[in-house]
C-alpha positions, 0 to 999 in steps of 0.5 A, a space after each residue: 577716417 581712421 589710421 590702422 597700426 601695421 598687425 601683418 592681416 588684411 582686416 581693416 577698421 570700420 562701423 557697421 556697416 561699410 557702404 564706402 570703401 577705400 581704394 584697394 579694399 573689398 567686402 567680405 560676405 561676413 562684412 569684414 573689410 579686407 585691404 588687398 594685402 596685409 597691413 605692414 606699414 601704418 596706413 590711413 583708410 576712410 569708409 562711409 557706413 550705414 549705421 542703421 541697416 539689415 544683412 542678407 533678409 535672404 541668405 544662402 542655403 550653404 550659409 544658413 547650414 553652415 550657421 547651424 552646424 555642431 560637432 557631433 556628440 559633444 555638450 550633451 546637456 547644452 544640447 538637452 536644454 536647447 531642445 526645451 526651447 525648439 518649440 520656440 520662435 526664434 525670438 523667444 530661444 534668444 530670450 531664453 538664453 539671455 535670461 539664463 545669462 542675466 539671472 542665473 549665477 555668472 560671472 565674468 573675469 579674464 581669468 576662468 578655468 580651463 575646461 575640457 572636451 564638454 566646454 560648453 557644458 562645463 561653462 554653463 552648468 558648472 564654472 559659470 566663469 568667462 569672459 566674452 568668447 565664453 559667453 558668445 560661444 556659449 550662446 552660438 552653440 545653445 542657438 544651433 542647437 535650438 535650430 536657429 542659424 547663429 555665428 561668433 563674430 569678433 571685433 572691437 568694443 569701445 575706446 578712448 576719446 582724445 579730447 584734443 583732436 576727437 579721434 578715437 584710440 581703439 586698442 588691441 584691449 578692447 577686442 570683444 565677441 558677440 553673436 548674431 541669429 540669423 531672423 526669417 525677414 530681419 537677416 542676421 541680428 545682433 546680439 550680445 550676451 556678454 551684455 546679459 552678465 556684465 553691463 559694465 563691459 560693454 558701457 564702461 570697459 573691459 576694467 569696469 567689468 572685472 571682480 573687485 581685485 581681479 587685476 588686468 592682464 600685462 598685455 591690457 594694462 
């Protein structure tokens, strides 16, 4: 059970994945639970989810082009690197792009620099400064390039316990995006590269995985 602030869309709260929906609700091909109407009053909702599962083992052809689609004649060097790796499984181009997050010199921080018409390019091979977007954006776009079908996906990671009644405060704070590949007999697999750089926001907290004296943002604090 949880109780949503009025945000004026129709997205509602849930774990992964929801298998009980509440009334006047429905399940968005990309999982997303979706009330009927936009949420403009503060509301309750309760759900029942499966928190172990595997999504679409087969999935449609539009999907899966969609999922590979790249605008065309952007990112050269990106695209350059993925086709190192196209020689790969699927597992194995993950893996790459995680070990060049994990070893290589990045970093995360809310304030990066502002990149141009090549950002995937600039971000990997020369700023190396980001925050969660960066990194998953980054990773989608190594992935289709590489030839695996791969997507953005946004929500919420972690949250504050209340020690009183047990619930859970999720805040607007801790908005994070991660990634999933799409795996021939596994469906679409969740990963997230943020978790390669900087551990830290994912076990701790955006604060945790910020440089020493890189202050949070007004609209988190």
């Amino acid at each position: 059970t949880n109780l949503v602030e009025a945000h004026n869309q129709r997205w509602l709260l849930a774990l992964d994945v929801p298998t009980s929906l509440p009334p006047d609700s429905s399940l968005a091909p990309t999982l997303e639970a979706l009330a009927r109407e936009p949420l403009r009053v503060r509301a309750r909702f309760s759900f029942v989810s499966a928190l172990d599962y595997r999504a679409n083992r087969v999935e449609a052809a539009a999907t899966l082009t969609q999922a590979l689609s790249l605008p065309a004649q952007i990112n050269p060097r990106a695209r350059a690197l993925a086709g190192e790796w196209r020689s790969r499984t699927p597992e194995k181009i993950a893996e790459a792009a995680l070990a060049m997050f994990r070893t290589e010199d990045f970093h995360f921080t809310l304030r990066p620099p502002l990149l141009g018409r090549d950002a995937v390019d600039e971000f990997l091979f020369t700023s190396r400064r980001g925050f969660c977007e960066h990194y998953a954006s980054a990773f989608v776009f190594l992935m289709r390039a590489a030839g695996v079908p791969a997507r953005v996906v946004a929500g919420y990671q972690g949250g504050e316990v209340n020690p009183v009644d047990g619930y859970l405060t999720v805040r607007q704070s801790d908005a994070h995006a991660w990634a999933e590949i799409w795996l021939a007999g596994e469906g679409w697999v969740r990963i997230d590269p943020t978790a390669a750089v900087a551990p830290s926001r994912i076990e701790q907290g955006i604060a945790a995985a910020l440089p020493e004296g890189e202050p949070l943002p007004a609209i988190i604090r």
